[in-house]
C-alpha positions, -999 to 999 in steps of 0.1 A, spaced: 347 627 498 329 649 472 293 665 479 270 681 460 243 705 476 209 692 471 175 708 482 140 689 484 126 682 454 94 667 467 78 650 493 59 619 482 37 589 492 50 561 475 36 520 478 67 514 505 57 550 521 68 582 519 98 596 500 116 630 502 134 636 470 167 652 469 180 672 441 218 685 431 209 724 434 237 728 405 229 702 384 214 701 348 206 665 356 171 654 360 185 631 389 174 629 424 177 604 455 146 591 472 150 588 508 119 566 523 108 582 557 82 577 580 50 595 583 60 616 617 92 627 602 77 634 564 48 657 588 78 675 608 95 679 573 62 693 553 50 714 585 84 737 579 80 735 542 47 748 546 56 773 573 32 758 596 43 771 634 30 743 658 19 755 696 42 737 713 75 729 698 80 697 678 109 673 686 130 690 655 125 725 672 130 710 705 165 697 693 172 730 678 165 745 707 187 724 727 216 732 701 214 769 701 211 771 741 239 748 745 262 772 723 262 757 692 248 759 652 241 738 630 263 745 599 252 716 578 239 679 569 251 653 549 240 623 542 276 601 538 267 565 525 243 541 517 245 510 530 222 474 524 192 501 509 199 522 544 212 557 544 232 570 569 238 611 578 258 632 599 252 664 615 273 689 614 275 720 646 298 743 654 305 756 687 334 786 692 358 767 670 351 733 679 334 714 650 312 685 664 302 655 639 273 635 646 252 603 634 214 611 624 191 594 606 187 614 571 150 625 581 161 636 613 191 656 596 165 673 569 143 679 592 162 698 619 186 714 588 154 731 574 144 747 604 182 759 611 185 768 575 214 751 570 231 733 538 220 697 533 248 676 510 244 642 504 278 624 482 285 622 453 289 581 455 255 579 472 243 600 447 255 575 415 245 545 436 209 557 450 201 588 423 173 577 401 168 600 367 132 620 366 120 651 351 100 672 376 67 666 366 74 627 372 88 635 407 59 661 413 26 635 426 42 610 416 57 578 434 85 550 433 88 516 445 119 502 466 134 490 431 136 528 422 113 525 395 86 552 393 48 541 397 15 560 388 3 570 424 -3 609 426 -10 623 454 -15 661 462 -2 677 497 -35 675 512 -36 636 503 0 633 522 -16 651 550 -50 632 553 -26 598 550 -2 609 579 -33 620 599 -44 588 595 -13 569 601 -9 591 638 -45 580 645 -38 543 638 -7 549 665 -26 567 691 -2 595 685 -30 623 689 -9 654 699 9 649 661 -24 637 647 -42 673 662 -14 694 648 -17 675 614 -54 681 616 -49 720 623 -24 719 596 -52 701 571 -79 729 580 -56 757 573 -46 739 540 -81 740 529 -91 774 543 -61 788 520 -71 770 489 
C-alpha cells in the first residue's frame, strides 16, 4: 500500500462539526482530506498545536506516557482505509525490535502522534477517494459539509475554542471545559 506524509492543514468547525484537514507534505496539489472529529479530540489536537501544557496530563499524554514507560515509541500513524464515510488508523510503536500495529481512531492517532512527534501517513487510495481539492485560503476559516463541498462558515481559533468550551459545558465535562477556558484566556491575553 502507498502513503503519502501529510501534516494538518487546519482545524475547522464545519455544519457536521469539526474537521482536521490533512495535507500531502510533498505535494503541489491543493488537495487535502477532511477527517470530522469530535470536540474533546479537536481540543486535545489544538491544545498541542498551540503548545498549551495542561496541569494534569490529558488522555493523549497519559497514553504516551503509558507507551514510553512500557518500553516502546511511537514511530508513526496512518490512517489505512475509508470505509461507509468512516476512517479507520493504525498506530504504529516500536519496542527493541518488535514492531507493534494497532487500531485507533484517526483523531486518537493525530492526536497522540503530535505529541510523540511522529509521521502521520494517510494512503494514497484514501486519499483519491476522501481528498477534496482547496487552495489554502478556502481551507483556512473555512468549512465543508459531509458531501465534501466547501460552505461559507469562518471561524477563527478562538471561535473553535469558545464552541468546544461550550460543547464540554453542555456534557458536564468541566475538567476539559476549565482547561479550554484557561486555554481561551491565554489566547486573548496574547492577542
Amino acid at each position: 500500500m502507498d502513503y503519502l506524509e501529510v501534516s494538518i492543514s487546519d482545524i475547522s468547525l464545519t455544519n457536521v462539526g469539526f474537521a482536521v484537514f490533512l495535507k500531502a507534505k510533498e505535494s503541489k496539489e491543493e488537495r487535502v482530506v477532511p477527517i470530522f472529529i469530535g470536540p474533546l479530540e479537536t481540543h486535545s489536537i489544538t491544545s498541542v498545536i498551540d503548545g498549551t501544557k495542561p496541569p494534569r496530563p490529558m488522555s493523549h499524554d497519559l497514553m504516551l506516557y503509558m507507551v514510553t514507560a512500557l518500553g516502546a515509541a511511537v514511530i508513526k500513524v496512518a490512517i489505512e482505509e475509508i470505509l461507509d464515510n468512516t476512517f479507520y488508523a493504525k498506530v504504529s510503536l516500536r519496542k527493541d525490535e518488535e514492531i507493534i500495529v494497532l487500531d485507533a481512531r484517526p483523531s486518537d492517532s493525530i492526536a497522540l502522534a503530535l505529541r510523540a512527534n511522529a509521521p502521520i501517513y494517510v494512503a494514497q487510495a484514501v486519499f483519491q477517494e476522501a481528498g477534496i481539492l482547496m487552495n489554502s485560503e478556502e481551507i483556512q476559516g473555512q468549512s465543508v459539509t459531509a458531501d465534501k463541498k466547501p460552505a461559507s462558515l469562518p471561524k477563527t481559533q478562538l471561535q473553535i475554542l469558545e464552541d468546544t468550551l461550550e460543547s464540554a459545558l453542555r456534557t458536564e465535562d468541566y475538567e476539559t471545559a476549565a482547561k479550554i477556558r484557561d486555554q481561551i484566556k491565554k489566547l486573548i491575553e496574547n492577542g
